[in-house]
C-alpha positions as CSV (number, residue, x, y, z in Angstrom):
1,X,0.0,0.0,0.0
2,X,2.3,2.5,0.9
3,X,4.9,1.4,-2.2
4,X,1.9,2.4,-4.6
5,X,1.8,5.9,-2.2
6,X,5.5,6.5,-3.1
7,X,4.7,6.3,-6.6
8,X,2.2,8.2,-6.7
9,X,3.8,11.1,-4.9
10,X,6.8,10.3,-7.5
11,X,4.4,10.6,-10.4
12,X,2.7,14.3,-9.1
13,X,6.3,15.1,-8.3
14,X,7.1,14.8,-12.5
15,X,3.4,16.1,-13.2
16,X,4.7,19.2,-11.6
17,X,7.8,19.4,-13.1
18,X,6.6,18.8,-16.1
19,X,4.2,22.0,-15.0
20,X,7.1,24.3,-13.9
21,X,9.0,24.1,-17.3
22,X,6.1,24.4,-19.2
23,X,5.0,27.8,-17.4
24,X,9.1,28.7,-17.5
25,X,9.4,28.0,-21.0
26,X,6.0,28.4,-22.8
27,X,5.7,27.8,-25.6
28,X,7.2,24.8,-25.2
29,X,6.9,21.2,-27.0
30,X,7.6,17.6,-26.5
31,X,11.4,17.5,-27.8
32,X,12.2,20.1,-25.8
33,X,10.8,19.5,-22.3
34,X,12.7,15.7,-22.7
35,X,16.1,17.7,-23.2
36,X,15.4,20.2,-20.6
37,X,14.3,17.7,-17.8
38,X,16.5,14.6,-19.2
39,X,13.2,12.6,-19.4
40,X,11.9,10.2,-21.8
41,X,9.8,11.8,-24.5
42,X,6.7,9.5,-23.2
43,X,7.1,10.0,-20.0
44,X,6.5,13.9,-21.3
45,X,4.2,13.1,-22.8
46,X,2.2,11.2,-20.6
47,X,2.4,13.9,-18.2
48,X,1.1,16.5,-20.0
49,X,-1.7,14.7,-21.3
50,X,-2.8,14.1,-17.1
51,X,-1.8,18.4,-17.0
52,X,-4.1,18.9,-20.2
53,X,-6.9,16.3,-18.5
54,X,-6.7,18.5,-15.1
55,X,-6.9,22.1,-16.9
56,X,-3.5,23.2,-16.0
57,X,-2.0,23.6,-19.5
58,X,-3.3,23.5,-23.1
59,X,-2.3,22.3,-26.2
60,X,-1.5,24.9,-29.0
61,X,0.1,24.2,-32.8
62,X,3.3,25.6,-31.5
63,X,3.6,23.3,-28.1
64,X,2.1,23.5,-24.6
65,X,0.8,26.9,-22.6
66,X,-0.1,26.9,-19.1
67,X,-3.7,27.9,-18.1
68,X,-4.9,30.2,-15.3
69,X,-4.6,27.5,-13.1
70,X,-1.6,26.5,-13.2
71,X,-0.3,30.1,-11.6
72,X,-3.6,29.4,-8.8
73,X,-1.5,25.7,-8.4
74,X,1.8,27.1,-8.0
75,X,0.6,29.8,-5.5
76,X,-1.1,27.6,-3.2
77,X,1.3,24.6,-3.3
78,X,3.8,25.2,-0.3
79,X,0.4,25.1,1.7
80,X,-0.7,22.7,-0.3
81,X,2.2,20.4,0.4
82,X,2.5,21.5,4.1
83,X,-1.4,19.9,4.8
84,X,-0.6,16.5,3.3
85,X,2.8,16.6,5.1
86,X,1.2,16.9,8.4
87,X,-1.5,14.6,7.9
88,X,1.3,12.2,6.8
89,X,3.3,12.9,10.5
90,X,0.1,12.4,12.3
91,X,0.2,8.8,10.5
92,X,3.5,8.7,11.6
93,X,3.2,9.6,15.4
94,X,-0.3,7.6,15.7
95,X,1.1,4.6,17.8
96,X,-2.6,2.3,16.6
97,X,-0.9,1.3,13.5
């Protein structure tokens, strides 16, 4: 259970990445997020298809663009991040488990 957790949390981690250049860079296409993250062109483009699915960037003939809720995600996600860590130390100091 928790192995599938850690991959998850791996996989948002590359979804946001994936995010970060796109809203550095814009436009910005396929070829050139693999080269500018050494990824795997499919593992680009798998996340920006999940990006596209959520509303956080759009496709346009010349590459991806971010959308206005990409800058609301990047605002909010030190807080974001901060409420899932806690939750995840309250698993950690709960002695039922």
């Amino acid at each position: 259970m928790l192995e599938k957790m850690k991959d998850e949390a791996e996989l948002v981690s590359r979804h946001l990445q994936v995010a970060r250049a796109v809203a550095d860079h814009e436009t910005i296409g396929i070829m050139k997020l693999s080269e500018l993250l050494d990824l795997p062109s499919h593992r680009i483009r798998y996340s920006l298809h999940v990006l596209e699915q959520l509303g956080y960037i759009r496709a346009s003939p010349d590459g991806a663009v971010v959308t206005p809720r990409t800058v609301e995600l990047f605002t909010h996600l030190n807080a974001d991040l901060e409420e899932i860590i806690g939750l995840l130390e309250a698993m950690k100091r709960d002695e039922h488990y």
